[in-house]
PARO-410775 format. One record per atom (N, C-alpha, C): residue in three letters; x, y, z. Coordinates in steps of 0.2 Angstrom, whole numbers, padded with zeros to 4 digits, always signed. Example, Ala and Ser with C-alpha at 12.3 -4.5 7.8 and 13.67 -1.06 7.14 Angstrom:
% PARO-410775
ALA+0066-0028+0039
ALA+0062-0022+0039
ALA+0066-0016+0039
SER+0064-0011+0035
SER+0068-0005+0036
SER+0064+0000+0039
% end
This chain:
% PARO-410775
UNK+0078-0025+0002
UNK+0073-0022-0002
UNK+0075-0021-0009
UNK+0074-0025-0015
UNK+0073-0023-0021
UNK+0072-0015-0026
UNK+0077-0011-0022
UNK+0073-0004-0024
UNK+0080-0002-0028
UNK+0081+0003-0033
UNK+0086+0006-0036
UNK+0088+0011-0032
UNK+0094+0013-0030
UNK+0096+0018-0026
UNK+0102+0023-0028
UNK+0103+0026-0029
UNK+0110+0030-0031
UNK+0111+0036-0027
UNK+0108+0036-0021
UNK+0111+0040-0017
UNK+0107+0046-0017
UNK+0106+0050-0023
UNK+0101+0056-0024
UNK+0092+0054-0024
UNK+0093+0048-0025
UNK+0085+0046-0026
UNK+0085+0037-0025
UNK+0078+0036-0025
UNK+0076+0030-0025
UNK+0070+0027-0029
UNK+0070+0022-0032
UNK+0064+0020-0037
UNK+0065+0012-0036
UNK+0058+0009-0037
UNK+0056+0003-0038
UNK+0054+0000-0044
UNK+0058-0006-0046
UNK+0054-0007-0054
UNK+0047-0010-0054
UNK+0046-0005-0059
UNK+0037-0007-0061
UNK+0034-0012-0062
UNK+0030-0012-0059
UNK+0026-0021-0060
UNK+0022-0021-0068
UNK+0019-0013-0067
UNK+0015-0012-0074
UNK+0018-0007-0078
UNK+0023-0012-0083
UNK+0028-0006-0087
UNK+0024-0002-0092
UNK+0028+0002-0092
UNK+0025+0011-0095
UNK+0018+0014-0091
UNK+0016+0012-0083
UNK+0011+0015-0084
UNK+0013+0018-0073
UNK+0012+0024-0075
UNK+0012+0029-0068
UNK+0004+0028-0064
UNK+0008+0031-0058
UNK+0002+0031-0054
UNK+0000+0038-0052
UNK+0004+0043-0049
UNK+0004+0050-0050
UNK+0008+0052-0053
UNK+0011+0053-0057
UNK+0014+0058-0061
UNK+0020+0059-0061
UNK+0026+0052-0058
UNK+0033+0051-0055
UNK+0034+0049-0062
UNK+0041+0051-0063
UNK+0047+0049-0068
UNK+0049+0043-0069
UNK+0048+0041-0075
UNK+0051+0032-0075
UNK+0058+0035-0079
UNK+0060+0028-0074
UNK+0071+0028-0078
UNK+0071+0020-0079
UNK+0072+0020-0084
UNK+0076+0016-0090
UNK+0084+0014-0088
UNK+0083+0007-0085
UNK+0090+0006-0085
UNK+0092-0001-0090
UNK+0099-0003-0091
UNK+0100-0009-0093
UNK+0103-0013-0088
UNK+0100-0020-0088
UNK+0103-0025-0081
UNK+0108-0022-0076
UNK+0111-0019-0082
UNK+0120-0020-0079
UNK+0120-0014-0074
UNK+0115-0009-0075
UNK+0113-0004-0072
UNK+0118+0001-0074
UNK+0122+0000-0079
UNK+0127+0006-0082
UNK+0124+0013-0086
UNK+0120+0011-0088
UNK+0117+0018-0094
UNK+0109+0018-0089
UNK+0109+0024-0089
UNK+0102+0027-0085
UNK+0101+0033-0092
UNK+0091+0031-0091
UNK+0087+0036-0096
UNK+0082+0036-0093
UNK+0080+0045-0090
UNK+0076+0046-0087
UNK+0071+0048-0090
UNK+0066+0047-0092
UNK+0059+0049-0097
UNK+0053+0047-0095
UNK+0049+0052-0098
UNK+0042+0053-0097
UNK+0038+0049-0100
UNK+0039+0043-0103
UNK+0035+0040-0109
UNK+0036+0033-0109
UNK+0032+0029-0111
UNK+0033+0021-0110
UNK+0036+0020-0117
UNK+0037+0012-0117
UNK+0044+0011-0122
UNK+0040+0011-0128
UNK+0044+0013-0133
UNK+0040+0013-0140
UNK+0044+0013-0147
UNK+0043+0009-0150
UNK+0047+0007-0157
UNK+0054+0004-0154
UNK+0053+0000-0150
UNK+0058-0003-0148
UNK+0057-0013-0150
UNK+0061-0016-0151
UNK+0061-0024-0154
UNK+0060-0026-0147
UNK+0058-0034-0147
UNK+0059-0036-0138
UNK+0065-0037-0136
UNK+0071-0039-0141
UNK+0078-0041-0139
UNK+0078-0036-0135
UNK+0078-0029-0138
UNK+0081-0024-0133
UNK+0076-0020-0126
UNK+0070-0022-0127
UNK+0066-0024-0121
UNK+0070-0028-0117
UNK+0070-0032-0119
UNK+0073-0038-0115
UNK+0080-0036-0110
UNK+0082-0032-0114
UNK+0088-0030-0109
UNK+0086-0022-0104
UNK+0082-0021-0102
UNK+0081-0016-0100
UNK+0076-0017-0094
UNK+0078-0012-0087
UNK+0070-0013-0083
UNK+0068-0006-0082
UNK+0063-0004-0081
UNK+0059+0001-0080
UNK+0058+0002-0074
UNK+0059+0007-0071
UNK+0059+0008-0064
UNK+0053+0015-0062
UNK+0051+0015-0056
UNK+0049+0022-0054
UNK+0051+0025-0049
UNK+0053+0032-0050
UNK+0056+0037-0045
UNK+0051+0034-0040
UNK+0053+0036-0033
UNK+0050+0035-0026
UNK+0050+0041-0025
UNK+0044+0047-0024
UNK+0046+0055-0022
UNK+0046+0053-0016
UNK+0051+0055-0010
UNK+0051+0056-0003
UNK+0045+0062+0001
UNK+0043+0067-0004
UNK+0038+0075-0005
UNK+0032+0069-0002
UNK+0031+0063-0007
UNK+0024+0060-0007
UNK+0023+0053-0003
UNK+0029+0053-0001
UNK+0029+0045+0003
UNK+0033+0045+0007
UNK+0030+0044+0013
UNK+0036+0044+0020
UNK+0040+0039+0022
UNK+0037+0032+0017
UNK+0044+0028+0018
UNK+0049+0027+0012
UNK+0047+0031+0008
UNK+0055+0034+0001
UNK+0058+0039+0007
UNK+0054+0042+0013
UNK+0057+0049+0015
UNK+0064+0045+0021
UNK+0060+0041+0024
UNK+0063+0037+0028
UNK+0070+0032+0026
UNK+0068+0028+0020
UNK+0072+0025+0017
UNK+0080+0030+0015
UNK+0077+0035+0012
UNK+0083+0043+0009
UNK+0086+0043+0015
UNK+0083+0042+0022
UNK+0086+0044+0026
UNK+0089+0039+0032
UNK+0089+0032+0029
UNK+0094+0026+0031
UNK+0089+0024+0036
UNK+0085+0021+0033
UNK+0082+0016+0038
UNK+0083+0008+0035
UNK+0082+0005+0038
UNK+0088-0002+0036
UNK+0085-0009+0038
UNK+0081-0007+0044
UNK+0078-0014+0046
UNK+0073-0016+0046
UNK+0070-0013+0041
UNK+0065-0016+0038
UNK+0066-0021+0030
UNK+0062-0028+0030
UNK+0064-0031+0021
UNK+0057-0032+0019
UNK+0056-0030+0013
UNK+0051-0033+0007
UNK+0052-0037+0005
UNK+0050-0042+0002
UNK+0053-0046-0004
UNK+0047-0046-0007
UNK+0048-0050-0013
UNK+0042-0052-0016
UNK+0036-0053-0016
UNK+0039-0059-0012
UNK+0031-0063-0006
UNK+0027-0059-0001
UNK+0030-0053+0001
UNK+0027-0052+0006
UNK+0018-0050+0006
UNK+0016-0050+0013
UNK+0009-0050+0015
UNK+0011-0042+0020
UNK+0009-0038+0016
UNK+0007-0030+0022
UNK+0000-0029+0022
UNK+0000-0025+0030
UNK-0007-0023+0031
UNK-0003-0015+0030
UNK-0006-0012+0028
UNK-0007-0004+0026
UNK-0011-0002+0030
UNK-0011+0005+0035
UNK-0015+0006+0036
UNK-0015+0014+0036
UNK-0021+0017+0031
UNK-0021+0024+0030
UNK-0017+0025+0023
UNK-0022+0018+0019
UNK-0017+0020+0013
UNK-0020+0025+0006
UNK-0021+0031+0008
UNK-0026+0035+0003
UNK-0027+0033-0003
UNK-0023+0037-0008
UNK-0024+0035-0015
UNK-0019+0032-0018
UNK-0017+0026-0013
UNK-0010+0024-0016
UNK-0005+0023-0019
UNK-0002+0030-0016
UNK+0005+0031-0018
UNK+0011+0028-0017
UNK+0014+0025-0010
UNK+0017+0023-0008
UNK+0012+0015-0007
UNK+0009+0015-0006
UNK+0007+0007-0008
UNK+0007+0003-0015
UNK+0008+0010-0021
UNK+0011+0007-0028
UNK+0017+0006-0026
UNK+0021+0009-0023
UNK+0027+0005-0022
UNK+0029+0001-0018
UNK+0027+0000-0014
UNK+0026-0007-0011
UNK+0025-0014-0015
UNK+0019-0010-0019
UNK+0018-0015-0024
UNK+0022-0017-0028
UNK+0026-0016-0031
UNK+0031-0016-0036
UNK+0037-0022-0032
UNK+0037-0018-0027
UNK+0042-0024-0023
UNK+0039-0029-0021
UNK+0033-0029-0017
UNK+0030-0038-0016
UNK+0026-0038-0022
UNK+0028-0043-0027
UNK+0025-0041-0034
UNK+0020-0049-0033
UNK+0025-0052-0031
UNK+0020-0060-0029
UNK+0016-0062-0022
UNK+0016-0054-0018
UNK+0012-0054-0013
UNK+0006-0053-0012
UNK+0005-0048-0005
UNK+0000-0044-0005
UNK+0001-0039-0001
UNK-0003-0033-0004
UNK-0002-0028+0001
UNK-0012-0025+0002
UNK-0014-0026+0009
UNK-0020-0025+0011
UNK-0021-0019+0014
UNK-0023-0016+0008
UNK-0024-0006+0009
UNK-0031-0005+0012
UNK-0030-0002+0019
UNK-0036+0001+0021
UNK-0037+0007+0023
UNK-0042+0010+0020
UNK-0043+0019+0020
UNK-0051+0017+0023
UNK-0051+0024+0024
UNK-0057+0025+0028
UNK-0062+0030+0025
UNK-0059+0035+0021
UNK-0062+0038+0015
UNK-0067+0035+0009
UNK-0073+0036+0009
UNK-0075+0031+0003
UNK-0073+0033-0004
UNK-0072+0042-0003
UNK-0070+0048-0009
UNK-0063+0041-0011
UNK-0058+0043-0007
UNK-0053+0040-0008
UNK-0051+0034-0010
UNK-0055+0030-0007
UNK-0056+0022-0009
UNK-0057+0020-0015
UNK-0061+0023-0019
UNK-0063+0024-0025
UNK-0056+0024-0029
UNK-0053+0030-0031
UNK-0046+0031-0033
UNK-0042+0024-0031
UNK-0041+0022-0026
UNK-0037+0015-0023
UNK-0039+0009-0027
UNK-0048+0008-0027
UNK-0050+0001-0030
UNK-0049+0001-0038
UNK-0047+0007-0041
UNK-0045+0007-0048
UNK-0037+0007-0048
UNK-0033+0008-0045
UNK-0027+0005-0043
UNK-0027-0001-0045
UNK-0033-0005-0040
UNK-0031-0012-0037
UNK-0032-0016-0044
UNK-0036-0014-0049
UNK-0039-0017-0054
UNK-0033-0017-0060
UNK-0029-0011-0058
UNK-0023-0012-0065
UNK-0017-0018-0061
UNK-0015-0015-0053
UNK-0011-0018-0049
UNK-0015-0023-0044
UNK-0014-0031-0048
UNK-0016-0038-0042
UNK-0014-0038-0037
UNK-0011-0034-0034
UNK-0008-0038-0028
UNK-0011-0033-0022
UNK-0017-0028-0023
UNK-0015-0025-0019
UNK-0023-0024-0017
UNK-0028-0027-0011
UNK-0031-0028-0009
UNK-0036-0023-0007
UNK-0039-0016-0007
UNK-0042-0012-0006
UNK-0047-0014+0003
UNK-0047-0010+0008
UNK-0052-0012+0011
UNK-0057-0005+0015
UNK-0061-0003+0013
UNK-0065+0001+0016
UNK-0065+0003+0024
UNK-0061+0005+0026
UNK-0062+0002+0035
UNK-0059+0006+0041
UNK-0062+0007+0046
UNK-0059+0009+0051
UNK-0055+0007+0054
UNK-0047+0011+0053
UNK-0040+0010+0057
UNK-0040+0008+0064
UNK-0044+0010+0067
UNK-0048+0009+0076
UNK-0050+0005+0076
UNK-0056+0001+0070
UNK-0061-0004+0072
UNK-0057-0011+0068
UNK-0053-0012+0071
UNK-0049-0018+0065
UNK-0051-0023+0067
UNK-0055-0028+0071
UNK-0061-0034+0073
UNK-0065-0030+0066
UNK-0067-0026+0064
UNK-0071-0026+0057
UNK-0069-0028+0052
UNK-0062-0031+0051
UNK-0060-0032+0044
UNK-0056-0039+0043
UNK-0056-0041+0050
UNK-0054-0046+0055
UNK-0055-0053+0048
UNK-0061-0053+0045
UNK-0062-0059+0041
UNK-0059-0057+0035
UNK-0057-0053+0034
UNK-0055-0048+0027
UNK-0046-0049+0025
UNK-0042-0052+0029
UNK-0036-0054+0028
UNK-0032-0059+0034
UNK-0028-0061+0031
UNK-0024-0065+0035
UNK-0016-0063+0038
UNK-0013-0067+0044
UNK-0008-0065+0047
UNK-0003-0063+0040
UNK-0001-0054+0044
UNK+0004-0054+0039
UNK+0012-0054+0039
UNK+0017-0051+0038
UNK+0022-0048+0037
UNK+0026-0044+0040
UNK+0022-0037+0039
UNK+0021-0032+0040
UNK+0015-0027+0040
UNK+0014-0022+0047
UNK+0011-0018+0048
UNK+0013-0011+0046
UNK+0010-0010+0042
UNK+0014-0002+0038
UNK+0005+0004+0042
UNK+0008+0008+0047
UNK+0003+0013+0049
UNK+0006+0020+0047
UNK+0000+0023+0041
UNK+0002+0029+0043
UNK-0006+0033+0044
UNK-0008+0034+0048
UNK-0015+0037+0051
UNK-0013+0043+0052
UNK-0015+0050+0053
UNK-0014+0055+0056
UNK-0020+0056+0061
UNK-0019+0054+0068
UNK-0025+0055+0072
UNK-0022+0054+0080
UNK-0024+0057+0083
UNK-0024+0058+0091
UNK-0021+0051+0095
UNK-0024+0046+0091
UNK-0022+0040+0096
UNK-0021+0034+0090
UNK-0016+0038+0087
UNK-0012+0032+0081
UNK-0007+0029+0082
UNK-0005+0029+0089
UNK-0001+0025+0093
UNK-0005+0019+0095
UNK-0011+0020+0099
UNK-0017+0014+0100
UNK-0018+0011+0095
UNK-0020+0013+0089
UNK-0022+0008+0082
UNK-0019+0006+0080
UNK-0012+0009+0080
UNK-0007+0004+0077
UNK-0004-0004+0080
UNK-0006-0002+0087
UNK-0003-0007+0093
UNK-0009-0012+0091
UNK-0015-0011+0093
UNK-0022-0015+0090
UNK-0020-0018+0084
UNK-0020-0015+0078
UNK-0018-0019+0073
UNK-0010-0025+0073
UNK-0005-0023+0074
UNK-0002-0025+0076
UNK-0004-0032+0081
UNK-0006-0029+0085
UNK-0009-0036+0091
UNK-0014-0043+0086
UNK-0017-0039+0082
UNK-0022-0046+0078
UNK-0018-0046+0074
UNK-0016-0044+0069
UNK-0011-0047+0061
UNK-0006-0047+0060
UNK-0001-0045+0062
UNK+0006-0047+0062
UNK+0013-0054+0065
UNK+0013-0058+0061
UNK+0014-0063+0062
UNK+0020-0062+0068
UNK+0022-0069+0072
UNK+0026-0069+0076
UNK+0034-0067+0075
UNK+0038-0063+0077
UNK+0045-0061+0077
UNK+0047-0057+0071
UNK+0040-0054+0068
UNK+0039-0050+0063
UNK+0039-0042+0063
UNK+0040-0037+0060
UNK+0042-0028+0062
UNK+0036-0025+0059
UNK+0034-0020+0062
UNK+0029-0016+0061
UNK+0034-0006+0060
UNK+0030-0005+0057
UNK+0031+0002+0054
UNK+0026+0007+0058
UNK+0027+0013+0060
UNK+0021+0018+0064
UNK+0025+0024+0062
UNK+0023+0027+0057
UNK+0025+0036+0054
UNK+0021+0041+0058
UNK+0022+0043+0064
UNK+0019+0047+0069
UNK+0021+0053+0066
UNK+0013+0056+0067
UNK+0014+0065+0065
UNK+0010+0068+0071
UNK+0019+0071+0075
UNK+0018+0075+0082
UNK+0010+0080+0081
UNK+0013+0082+0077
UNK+0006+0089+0077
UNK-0002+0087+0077
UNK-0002+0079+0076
UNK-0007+0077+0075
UNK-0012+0074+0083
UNK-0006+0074+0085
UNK-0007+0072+0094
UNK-0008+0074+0097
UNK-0004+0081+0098
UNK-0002+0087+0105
UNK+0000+0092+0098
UNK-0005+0099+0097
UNK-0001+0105+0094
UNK+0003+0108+0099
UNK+0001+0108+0104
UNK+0003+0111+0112
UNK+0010+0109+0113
UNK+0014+0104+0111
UNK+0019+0100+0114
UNK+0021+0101+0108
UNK+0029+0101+0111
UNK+0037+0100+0108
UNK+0035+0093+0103
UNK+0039+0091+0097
UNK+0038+0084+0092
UNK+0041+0080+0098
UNK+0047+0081+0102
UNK+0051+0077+0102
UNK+0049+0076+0109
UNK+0045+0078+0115
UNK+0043+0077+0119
UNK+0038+0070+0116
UNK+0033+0072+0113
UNK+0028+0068+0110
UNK+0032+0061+0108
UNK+0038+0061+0104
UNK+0039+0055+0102
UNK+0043+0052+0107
UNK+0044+0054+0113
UNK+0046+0051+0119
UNK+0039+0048+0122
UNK+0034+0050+0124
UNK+0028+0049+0126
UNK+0027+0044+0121
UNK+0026+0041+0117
UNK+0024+0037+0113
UNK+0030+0031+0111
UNK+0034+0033+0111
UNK+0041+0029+0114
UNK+0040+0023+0121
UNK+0039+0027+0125
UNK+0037+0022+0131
UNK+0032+0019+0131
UNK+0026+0022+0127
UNK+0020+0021+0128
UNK+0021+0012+0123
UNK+0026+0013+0118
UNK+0026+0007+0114
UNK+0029+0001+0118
UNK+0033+0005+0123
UNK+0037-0001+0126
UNK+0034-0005+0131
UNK+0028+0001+0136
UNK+0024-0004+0140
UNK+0020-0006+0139
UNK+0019-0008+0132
UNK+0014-0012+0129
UNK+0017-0017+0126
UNK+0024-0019+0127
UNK+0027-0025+0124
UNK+0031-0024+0120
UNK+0031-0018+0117
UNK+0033-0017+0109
UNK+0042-0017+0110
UNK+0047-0019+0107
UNK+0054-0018+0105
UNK+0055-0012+0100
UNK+0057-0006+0102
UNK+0059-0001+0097
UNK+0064-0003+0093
UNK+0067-0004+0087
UNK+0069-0007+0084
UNK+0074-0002+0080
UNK+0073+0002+0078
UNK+0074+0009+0075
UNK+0069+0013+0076
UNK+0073+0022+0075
UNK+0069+0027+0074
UNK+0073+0032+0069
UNK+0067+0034+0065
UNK+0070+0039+0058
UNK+0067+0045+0057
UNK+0072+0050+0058
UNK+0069+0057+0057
UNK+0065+0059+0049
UNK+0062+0061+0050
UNK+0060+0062+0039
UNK+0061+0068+0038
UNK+0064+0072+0040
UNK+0066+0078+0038
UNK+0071+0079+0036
UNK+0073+0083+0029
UNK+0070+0087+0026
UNK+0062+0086+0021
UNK+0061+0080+0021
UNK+0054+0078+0016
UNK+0049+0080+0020
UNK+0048+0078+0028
UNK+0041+0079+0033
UNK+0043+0083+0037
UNK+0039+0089+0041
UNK+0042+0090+0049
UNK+0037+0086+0053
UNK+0040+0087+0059
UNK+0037+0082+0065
UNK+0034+0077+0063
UNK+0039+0075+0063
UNK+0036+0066+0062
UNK+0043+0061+0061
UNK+0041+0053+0063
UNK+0045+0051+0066
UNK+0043+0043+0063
UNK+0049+0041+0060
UNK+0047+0033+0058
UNK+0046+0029+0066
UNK+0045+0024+0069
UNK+0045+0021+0075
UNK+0046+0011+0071
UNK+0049+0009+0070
UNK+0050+0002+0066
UNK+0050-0003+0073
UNK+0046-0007+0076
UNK+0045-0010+0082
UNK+0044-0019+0080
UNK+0046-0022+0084
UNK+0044-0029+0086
UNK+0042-0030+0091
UNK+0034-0033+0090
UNK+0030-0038+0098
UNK+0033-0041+0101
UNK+0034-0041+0108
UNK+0038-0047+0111
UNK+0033-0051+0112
UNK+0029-0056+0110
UNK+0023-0060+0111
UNK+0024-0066+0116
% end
């Protein structure tokens, strides 16, 4: 994955330079990646030679995105590249889908929310940032968006709901291409308050497996989330 890393933190270079999307920190690097300048301001009274040596990046907060949380905290088997095709699902006011975006910059990433309040905020997103498809739509009813994209990539779910284990599998089943990995950010409290995280993430552990799915990896997100739990899987088809 294309991402700046130094160990304290993570950032993507910006597709749309000098321009944020909540409120993150741009750093100023030069190619060579030796001098770092971390500023609040787009480039200004600069010639283009020395534009030309420089890329613009944005912090990744882990506070706001659970896969910067994930990533902080060594998850590996998942790639982006440039080209990629993601379905996003639960993707509000695209936070973590600006970053996505940055990394498939010649892709697409198919952001669907279920909020119209929210979608709004998203569709003005899409209009600054091309690659990133908004879709009005329920995470559960995904035969409803069915004519609305193509096989993709990647299945990126982050839903908080009772049976986000089931809609993610559904999605997964219709649009993720063959021998390709899916992502499911489970938040225990959102399924059982009653139950332990870690019993929960067992019960939906198995429940992926006897549904076909290969767990692949699993990633703790704390300190940034509690209970909750990366699941990174492949369909045996």
């Amino acid at each position: 994955m294309n991402i700046y890393n130094d160990s304290q933190q993570i950032a993507t270079e910006n597709l749309i330079v000098g321009k944020k999307v909540y409120g993150e920190k741009l750093i100023i690097l030069n190619k060579n990646f030796k001098d770092k300048d971390i500023r609040d301001k787009d480039f200004k009274n600069e010639n283009i030679e020395d534009l030309e040596k420089k890329i613009e990046y944005r912090v990744w907060n882990p506070k706001r995105s659970k896969l910067a949380a994930a990533l902080l905290n060594g998850l590996k088997s998942v790639e982006i590249n440039e080209n990629s095709k993601i379905l996003y699902l639960g993707a509000s006011t695209g936070t973590t889908v600006s970053h996505i975006s940055d990394i498939a910059k010649n892709g697409l990433i198919y952001a669907v929310e279920f909020s119209p309040t929210v979608m709004r905020k998203l569709v003005r997103l899409s209009k600054i940032r091309k690659n990133i498809a908004p879709i009005l739509g329920n995470a559960t009813k995904p035969k409803r968006y069915l004519n609305l994209l193509e096989e993709v990539d990647l299945v990126y779910c982050d839903v908080a709901q009772p049976n986000q284990a089931k809609l993610f599998m559904d999605n997964v089943n219709l649009f993720l291409k063959e021998n390709f990995k899916a992502i499911l950010m489970l938040k225990a409290k959102s399924i059982d308050v009653s139950l332990k995280p870690q019993k929960i993430f067992k019960e939906v552990e198995k429940e992926l497996k006897s549904k076909g799915f290969k767990v692949i990896e699993k990633v703790k997100l704390e300190p940034y989330e509690k209970d909750h739990l990366c699941f990174v899987v492949e369909k045996n088809f």
